[in-house]
N, C-alpha and C positions, 0 to 999 in steps of 0.2 A: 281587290281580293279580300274575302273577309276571314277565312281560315288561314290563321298566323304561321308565317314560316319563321319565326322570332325561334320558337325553342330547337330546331333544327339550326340556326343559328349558330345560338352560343355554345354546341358541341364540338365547331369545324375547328375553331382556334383563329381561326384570319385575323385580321388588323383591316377595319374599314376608317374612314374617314371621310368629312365632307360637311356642308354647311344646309343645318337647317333653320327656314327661316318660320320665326313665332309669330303669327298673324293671325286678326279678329278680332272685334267691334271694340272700342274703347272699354276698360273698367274688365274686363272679364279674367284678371290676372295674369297676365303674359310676363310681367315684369314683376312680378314675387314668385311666379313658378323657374323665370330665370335665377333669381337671385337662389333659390332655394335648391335648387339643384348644382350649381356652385358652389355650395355651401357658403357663401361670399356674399356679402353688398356689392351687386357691379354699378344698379339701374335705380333710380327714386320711383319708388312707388306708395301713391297716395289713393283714398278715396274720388278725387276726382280726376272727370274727364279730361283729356288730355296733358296728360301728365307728361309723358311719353313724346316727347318730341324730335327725337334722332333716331336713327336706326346704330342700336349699340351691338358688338359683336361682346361674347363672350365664351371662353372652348371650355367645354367639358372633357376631361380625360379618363380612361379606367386603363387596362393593361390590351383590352383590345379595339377599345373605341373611344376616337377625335371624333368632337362633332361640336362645329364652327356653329353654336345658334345665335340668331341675329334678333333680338330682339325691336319690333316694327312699332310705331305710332299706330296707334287705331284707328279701324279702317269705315268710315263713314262720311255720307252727304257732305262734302264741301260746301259752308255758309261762308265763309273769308275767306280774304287771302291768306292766313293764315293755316286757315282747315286746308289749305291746297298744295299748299307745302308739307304739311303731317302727312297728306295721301300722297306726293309724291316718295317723299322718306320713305316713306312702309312698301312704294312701288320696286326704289333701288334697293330696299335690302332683301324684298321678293327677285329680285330680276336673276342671283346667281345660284340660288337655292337648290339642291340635290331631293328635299324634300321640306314640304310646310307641313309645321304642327299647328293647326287651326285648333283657334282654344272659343267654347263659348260656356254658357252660363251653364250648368241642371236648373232644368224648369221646376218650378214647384208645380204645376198641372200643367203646364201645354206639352203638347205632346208629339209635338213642329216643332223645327227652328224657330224662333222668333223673326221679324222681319227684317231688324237690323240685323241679324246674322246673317242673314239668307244674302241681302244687300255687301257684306263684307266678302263673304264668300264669293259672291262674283265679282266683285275686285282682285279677287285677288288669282282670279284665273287656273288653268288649266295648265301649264309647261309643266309640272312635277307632281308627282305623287303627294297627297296631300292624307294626311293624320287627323283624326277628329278625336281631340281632348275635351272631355265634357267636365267641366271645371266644379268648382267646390260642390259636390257629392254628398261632404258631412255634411252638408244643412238638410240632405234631404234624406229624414229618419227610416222610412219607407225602402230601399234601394228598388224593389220589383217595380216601384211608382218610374221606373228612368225605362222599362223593359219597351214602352210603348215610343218613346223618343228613339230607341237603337232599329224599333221595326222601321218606323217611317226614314231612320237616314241608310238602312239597309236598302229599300227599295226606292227611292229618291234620288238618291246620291254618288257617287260615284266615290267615298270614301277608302283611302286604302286601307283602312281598318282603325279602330273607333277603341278609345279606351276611358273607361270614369277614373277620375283623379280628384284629389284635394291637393290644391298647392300650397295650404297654409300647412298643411299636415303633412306632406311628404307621401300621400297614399298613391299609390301603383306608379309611383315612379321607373322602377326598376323595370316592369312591364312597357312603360311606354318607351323606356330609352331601347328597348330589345327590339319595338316596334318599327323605330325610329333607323334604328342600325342596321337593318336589313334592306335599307334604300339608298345605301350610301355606297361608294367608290370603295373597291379595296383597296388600301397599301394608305399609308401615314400621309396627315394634310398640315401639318406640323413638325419640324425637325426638334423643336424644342417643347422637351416636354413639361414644363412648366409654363409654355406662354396663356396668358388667360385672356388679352384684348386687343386690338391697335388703337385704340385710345392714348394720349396722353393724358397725363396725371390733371391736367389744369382744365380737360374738359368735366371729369368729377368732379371735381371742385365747384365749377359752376352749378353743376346739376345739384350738389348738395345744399349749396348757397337757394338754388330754387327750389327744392325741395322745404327748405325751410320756411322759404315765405309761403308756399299754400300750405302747411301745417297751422301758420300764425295767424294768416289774414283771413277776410272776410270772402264771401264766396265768390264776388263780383271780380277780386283781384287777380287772382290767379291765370285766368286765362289770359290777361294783358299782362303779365309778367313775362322780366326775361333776363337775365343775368348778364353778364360782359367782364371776364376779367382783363382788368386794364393793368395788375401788376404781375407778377410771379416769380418768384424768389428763392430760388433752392439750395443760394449757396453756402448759406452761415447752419448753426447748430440747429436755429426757427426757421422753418417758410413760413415767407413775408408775400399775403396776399392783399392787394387790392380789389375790392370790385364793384361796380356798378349795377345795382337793380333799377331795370328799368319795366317803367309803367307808362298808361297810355292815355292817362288822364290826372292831371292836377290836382282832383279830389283823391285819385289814390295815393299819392304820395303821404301825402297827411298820416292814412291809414297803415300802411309801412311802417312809418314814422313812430307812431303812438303818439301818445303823451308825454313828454319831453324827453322822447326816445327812447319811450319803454319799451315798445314790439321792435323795432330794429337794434336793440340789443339784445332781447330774447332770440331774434334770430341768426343773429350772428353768434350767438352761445352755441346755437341747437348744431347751425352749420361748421362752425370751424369743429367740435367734438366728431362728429361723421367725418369731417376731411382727417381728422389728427386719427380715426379708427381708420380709415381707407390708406394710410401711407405711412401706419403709426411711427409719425411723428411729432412733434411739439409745431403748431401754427400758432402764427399770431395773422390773425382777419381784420382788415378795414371795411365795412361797407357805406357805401354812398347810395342816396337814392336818386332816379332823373326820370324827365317825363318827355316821352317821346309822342305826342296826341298821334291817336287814334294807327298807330303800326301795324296793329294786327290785319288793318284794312288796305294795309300798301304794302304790294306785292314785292317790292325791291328792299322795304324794312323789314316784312314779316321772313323772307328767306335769311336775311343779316343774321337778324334778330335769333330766329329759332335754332342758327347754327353758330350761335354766339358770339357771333359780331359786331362792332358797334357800327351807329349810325351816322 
């Protein structure tokens, strides 16, 4: 349906609630439009691809709408076992969904989907009504230049309706979450109205800890990286973390490392400040580096591994 039952909507007063899930090709900001509409750091979001490797819940609240968004791994061609585990993650946190908010790029001239969109899109299937977030917008100065991209997904697609947004800027937010709330269950999906995740705290922690190392390291790294905390400490005035990065090759270790542990204390700086803003409080972080060759190619390490397990 392309004519918005959204402003009919927010007259009734109801209380809806329900889980939608954010899905779509790696890199296209899923996980800054999360963060940003939380007004919160839940999720690490980096320039590179697969950053994203869990499906994290996060609930947004106002006075008439829960809504559980599940932020997915990007959804693309499996080359590893690793990439087959990110597309399963992104399958289970599609599998409960009330409705997907499917987020892709604005084209600077194509005036299709792209292929890899097209390709996510049908991963991610047909059970729910699905939302088309057409993503950072401010870059493209023109707006009428996007008019040709909404014909073709108007008669193409089966889109429950299509909205431009910027998610570094906060632009039609409001819009899309009215879009969003008209697909959901009524009556409360939360008794508490302050919950924000089912996460525990030590799974951030890692993520922050990985987060840091593809900020620091070289391009090659990051996708063999993987965290593991092996301590967690919450009972004195400091938590007291330990943790393990681990890498998939011998020559990256070095690279971690730096030069007499110049980049792995740069990263333990960058990490423990994000954990000590996510929990504000006083941390104190060890990190260690270890090399587990070649995990991301074995399917029994790469699942451990991505769900932060050791080996």
């Amino acid at each position: 349906m392309w004519v918005s039952l959204a402003r009919m909507e927010e007259a009734s007063g109801t209380m809806r609630a329900g889980r939608c899930a954010i899905a779509g090709r790696p890199n296209v900001g899923k996980s800054t439009f999360l963060n940003r509409v939380l007004r919160q750091k839940l999720v690490i979001a980096t320039p590179r691809p697969g950053t994203t490797r869990s499906a994290v819940l996060g609930v947004y609240a106002d006075e008439q709408t829960q809504i559980a968004f599940v932020d997915t791994p990007g959804l693309a061609r499996p080359k590893s076992a690793l990439h087959r585990v990110l597309v399963d993650q992104a399958k289970e946190g599609l599998a409960l969904a009330d409705v997907v908010l499917f987020m892709v790029e604005a084209p600077k001239e194509s005036a299709e989907l792209a292929p890899a969109d097209q390709l996510a899109l049908e991963m991610v299937g047909k059970d729910a009504p699905i939302v088309l977030a057409i993503n950072k917008v401010d870059r493209v100065r023109d707006k009428s230049a996007l008019l040709p991209l909404l014909a073709h997904c108007q008669e193409h697609y089966d889109f429950a309706s299509v909205v431009p947004i910027s998610a570094t800027k906060d632009k039609a937010f409001e819009a899309l979450l009215a879009e969003l709330r008209q697909h959901l269950p009524e009556g409360p999906l939360f008794e508490d109205e302050d919950f924000l995740t089912d996460r525990p705290t030590r799974f951030f922690a890692s993520e922050f800890i990985r987060e840091a190392v593809i900020r620091r390291t070289r391009q090659e790294v990051p996708y063999g990286c993987a965290v593991v905390i092996d301590r967690f400490d919450e009972g004195g005035k400091v938590v007291r973390i330990q943790a393990s990065v681990i890498v998939e090759k011998a020559s990256h270790k070095g690279i971690v490392i730096g030069s007499r542990g110049s980049r792995i204390k740069e990263i333990g700086i960058e990490a423990r400040q994000s954990i000590e803003r996510f929990i504000e409080r006083r941390v104190h972080l060890d990190l260690f580096v270890k090399v587990a060759e070649g995990w991301t190619a074995d399917a029994r390490k790469a699942k451990a591994l991505a769900g932060g397990e050791d080996v």
